[in-house]
N, C-alpha and C positions, 0 to 999 in steps of 0.2 A: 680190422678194428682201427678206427682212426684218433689220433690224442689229441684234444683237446689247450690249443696251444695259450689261451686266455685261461686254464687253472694252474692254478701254486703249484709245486712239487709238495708231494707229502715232506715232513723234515725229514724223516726218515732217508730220504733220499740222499741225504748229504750225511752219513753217515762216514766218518774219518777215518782210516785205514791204518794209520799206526797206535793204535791202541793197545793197552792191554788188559788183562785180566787178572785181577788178584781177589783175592778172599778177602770180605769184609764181615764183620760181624758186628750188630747196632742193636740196641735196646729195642722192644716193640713201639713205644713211645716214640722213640726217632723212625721208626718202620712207619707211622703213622702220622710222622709232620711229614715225612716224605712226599705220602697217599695223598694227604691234604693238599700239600702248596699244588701237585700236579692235577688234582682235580680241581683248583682253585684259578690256575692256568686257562683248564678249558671253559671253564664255567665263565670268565673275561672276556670272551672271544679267540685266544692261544689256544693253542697244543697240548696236550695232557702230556707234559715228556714226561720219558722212563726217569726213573730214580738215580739212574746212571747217570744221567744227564748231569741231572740236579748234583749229586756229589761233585764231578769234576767242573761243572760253574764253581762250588762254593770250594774247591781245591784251587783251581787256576785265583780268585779272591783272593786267598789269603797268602797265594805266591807272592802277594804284589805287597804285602804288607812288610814292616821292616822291624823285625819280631827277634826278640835276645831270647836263646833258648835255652842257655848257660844253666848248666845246674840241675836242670828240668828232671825229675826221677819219676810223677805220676801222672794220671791223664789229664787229673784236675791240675794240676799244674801246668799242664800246656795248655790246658782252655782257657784259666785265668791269663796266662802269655798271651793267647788269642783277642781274648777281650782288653787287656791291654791296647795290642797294639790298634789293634779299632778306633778304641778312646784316642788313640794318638793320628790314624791316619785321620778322624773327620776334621 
């Protein structure tokens, strides 16, 4: 079987290696922006990526933001923090 040196690698193919694995647990409604944005991906011409994907894009994101977490006690309070710092990086 010979390959085909003019096609892409599937992405999957560059799958990172130091990765990890932790337990996440997410509303069905974010279970299902997830579905969306990935089926909305391929439906463009892209990659239907895994949901994995998508969390560590919008993880790596918000690394980059410069975010006061001082005080912080609920979730909603680190999301408002979130959305802060957005408003602040555009």
């Amino acid at each position: 079987m010979s390959i085909d040196p003019t096609k892409k690698p599937k992405f999957r193919a560059n799958v990172r290696k130091d990765l990890f694995r932790i337990p996440v647990t997410i509303t069905k409604e974010m279970e299902h922006w997830l579905h969306k944005l990935s089926s909305e991906m391929k439906s463009s011409g892209g990659y239907k990526l895994p949901k994995s994907y998508i969390v560590r894009s919008l993880i790596s994101a918000a690394m980059k933001l410069d975010m006061d977490v001082s005080g912080v006690k609920e979730e909603k309070d680190l999301e408002e923090r979130f959305m802060k710092a957005i408003e602040r990086y555009k």
